[in-house]
C-alpha positions in Angstrom: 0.0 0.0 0.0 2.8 2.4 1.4 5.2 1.9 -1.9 2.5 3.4 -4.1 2.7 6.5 -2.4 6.2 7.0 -2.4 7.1 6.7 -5.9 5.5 10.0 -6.4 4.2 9.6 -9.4 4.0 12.6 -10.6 2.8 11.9 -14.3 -1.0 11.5 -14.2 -0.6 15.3 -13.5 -3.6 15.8 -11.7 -5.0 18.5 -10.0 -6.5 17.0 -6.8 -9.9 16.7 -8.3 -11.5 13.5 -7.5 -14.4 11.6 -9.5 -17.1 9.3 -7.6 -19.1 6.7 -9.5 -20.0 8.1 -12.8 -17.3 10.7 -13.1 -18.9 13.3 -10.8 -16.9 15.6 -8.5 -16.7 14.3 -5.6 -14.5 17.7 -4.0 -14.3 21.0 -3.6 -10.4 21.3 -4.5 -9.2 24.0 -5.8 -6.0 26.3 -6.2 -6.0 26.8 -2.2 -7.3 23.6 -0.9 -7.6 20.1 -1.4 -10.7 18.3 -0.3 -11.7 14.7 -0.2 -15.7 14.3 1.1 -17.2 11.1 1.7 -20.5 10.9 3.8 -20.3 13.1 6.8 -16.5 13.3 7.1 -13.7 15.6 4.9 -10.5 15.9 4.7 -8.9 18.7 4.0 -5.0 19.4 2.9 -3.9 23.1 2.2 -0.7 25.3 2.9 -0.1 27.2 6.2 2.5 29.3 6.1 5.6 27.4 5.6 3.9 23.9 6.5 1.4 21.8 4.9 -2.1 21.5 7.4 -4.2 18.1 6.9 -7.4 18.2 9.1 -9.7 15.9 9.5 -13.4 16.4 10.6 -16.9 15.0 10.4 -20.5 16.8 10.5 -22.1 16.3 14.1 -24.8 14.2 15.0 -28.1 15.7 13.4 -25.7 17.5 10.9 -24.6 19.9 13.8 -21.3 22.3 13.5 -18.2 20.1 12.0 -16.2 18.6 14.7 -12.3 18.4 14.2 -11.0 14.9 14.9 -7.2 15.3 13.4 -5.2 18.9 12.9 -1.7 18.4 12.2 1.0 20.3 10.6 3.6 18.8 8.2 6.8 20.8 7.1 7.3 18.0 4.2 5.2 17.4 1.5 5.7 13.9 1.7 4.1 13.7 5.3 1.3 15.4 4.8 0.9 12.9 1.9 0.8 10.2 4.3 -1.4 11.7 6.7 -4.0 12.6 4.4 -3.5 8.8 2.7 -4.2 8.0 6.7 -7.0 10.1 7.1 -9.1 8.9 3.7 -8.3 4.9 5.1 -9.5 5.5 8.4 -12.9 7.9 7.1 -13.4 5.3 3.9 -12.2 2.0 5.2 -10.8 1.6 2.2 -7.3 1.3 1.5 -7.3 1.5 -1.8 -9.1 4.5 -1.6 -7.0 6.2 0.7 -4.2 5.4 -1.1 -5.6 6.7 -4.2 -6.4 10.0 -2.6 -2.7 10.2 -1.3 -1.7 10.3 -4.9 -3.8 12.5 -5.7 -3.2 14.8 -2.8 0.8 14.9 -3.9 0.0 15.6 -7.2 -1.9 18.5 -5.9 0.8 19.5 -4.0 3.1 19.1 -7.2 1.3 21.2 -9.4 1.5 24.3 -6.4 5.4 23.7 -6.8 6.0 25.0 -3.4 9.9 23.1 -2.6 9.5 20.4 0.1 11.6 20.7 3.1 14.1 17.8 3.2 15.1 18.0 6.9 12.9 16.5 9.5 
């Protein structure tokens, strides 16, 4: 699961935008952002200043406010990969799909061409 992430395969050349059965969006990613909905939960991936933020949240019971179940920080691009790969298994149970949205998420990162930090 893990090696398909790392290669960074960079030459699909995507754009973050996911498709759901029949080739409809499924996000709201843009130039900013990078979104991944399914049901009541999102994940979101997006710049903060020098680091990349992943968070994680889900609508509340009886579609109250969102409630935050995972903010984190990354300073390499390559992380936050992995976390939002992490977050889309554990919201999907689906690996497959998570690591399919990890993909797409680096690719997304890609096309900002911001440099990745190399020291941890």
């Amino acid at each position: 699961m893990a090696d398909y992430l790392l290669r960074w395969d960079w030459a699909g050349g995507g754009n973050g935008s996911l498709r759901g059965s029949g080739g409809a969006p499924m996000d709201g990613s843009g130039d900013d952002v990078f979104v991944w909905r399914h049901g009541r939960a999102e994940v979101m991936l997006s710049r903060a200043g020098d680091a990349w933020a992943v968070v994680y949240r889900t609508a509340g019971r009886l579609l109250g406010p969102p409630q935050v179940i995972w903010d984190a920080r990354h300073k390499r691009a390559k992380m936050a990969a992995w976390d939002v790969m992490a977050r889309v298994t554990q919201a999907s149970r689906d690996e497959e799909e998570g690591v399919r949205v990890g993909r797409s998420a680096a690719q997304w990162m890609h096309a900002a061409q911001v440099p990745d930090e190399t020291d941890d």
